[in-house]
C-alpha positions as CSV (number, residue, x, y, z in Angstrom):
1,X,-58.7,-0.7,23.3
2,X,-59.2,-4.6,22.9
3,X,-60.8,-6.0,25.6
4,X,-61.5,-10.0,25.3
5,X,-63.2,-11.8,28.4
6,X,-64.0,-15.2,28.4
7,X,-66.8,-17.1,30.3
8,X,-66.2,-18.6,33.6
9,X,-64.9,-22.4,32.8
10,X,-65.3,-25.0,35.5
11,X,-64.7,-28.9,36.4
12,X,-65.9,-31.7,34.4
13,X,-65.4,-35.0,34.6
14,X,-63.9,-37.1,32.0
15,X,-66.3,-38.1,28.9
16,X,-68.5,-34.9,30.0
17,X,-68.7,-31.3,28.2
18,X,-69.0,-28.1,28.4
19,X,-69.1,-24.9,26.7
20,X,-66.9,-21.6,26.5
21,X,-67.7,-17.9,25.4
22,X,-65.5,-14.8,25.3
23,X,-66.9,-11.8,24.1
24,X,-64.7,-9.0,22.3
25,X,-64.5,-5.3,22.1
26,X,-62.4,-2.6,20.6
27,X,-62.1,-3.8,17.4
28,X,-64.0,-4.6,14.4
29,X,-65.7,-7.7,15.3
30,X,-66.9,-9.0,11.7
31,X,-63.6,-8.1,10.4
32,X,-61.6,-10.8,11.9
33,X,-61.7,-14.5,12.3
34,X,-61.9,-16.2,15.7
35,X,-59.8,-18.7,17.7
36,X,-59.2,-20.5,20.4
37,X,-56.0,-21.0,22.6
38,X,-55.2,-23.3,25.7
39,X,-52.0,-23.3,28.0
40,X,-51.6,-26.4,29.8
41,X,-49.4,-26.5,33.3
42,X,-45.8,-26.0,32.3
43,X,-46.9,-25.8,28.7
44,X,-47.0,-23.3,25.7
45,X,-50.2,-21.8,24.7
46,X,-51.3,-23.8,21.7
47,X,-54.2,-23.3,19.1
48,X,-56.9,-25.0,19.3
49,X,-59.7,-24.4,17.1
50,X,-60.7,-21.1,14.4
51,X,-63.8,-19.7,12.4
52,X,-63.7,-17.4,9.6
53,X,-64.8,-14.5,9.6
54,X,-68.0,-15.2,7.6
55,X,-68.9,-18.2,10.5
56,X,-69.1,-20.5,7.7
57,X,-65.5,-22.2,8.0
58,X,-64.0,-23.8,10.6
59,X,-60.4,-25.5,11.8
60,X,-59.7,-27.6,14.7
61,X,-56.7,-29.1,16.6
62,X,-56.4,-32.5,15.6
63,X,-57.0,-33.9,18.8
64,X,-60.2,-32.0,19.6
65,X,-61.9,-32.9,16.1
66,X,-65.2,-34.3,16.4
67,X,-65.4,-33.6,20.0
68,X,-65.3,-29.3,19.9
69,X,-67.6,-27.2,17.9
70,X,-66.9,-23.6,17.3
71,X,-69.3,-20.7,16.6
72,X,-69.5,-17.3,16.4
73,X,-72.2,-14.5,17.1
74,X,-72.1,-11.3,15.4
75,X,-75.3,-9.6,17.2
76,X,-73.7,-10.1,20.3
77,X,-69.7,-10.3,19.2
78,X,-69.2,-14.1,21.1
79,X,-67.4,-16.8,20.0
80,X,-68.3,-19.7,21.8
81,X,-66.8,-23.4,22.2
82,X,-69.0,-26.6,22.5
83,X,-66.7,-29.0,24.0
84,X,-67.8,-32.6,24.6
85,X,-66.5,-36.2,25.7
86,X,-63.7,-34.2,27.4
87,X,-60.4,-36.0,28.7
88,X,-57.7,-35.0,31.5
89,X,-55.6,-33.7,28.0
90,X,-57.7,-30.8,27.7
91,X,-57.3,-29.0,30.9
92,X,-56.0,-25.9,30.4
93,X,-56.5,-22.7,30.8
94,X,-58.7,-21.6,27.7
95,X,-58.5,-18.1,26.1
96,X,-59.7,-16.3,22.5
97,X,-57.9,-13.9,20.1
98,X,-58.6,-12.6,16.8
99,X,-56.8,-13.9,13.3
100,X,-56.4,-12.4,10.0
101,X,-57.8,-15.5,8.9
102,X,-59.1,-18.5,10.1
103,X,-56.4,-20.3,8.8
104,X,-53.8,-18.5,10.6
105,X,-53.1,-19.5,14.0
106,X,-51.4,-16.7,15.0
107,X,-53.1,-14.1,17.5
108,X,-53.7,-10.8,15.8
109,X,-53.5,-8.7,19.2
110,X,-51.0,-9.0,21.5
111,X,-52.9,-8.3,24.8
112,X,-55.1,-11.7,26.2
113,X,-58.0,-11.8,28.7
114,X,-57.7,-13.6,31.4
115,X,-58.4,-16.7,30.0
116,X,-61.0,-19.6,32.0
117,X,-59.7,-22.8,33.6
118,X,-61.2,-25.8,32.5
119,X,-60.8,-28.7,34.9
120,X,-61.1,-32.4,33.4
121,X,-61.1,-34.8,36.7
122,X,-62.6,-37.3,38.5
């Protein structure tokens, strides 16, 4: 059975960072790539950033380029997101899925975790 749980979020204040992990079970961790979602108030959930399965490729929503870094642990089976000079844009509720590849956006499972709320306030 998938089970993906993500680290507890928090509040940061504009220009500030902070950084995300979910760890995954019940599937075959180095046989997928990793991403990142976020669901905004009243929003879709929306893509936000992938790694391949070897770690070595990366994509990123264009307006978090150059600001989050995604990265991937096999040992433990953790993605985790580096996210700096944050704005009032990116709060959201953050959660992580699997991908066929790192390229496609689409989540491989259908069943989430519970997702993190990240706060960006001052």
């Amino acid at each position: 059975q998938v089970h993906i749980v993500e680290s507890e979020g928090g509040l940061v204040q504009p220009g500030g960072s902070l950084t995300l992990s979910c760890t995954a079970s019940g599937f075959i961790f180095n046989s997928f790539a990793m991403s990142w979602y976020r669901q905004s108030p009243g929003k879709e959930r929306e893509w936000v950033a992938a790694i391949s399965i070897g770690g070595t490729e990366t994509n990123y929503l264009d307006s978090v380029k150059g600001r989050f870094t995604m990265s991937r642990d096999y040992a433990k089976k953790t993605v985790s997101l580096q996210m700096s000079n944050l704005t009032p844009d990116d709060t959201a509720v953050y959660y992580c899925n699997a991908n066929m590849y790192y390229y496609d956006r689409s989540p491989h499972f259908r069943s989430w975790g519970q997702g993190t709320q990240v706060t960006v306030s001052s």
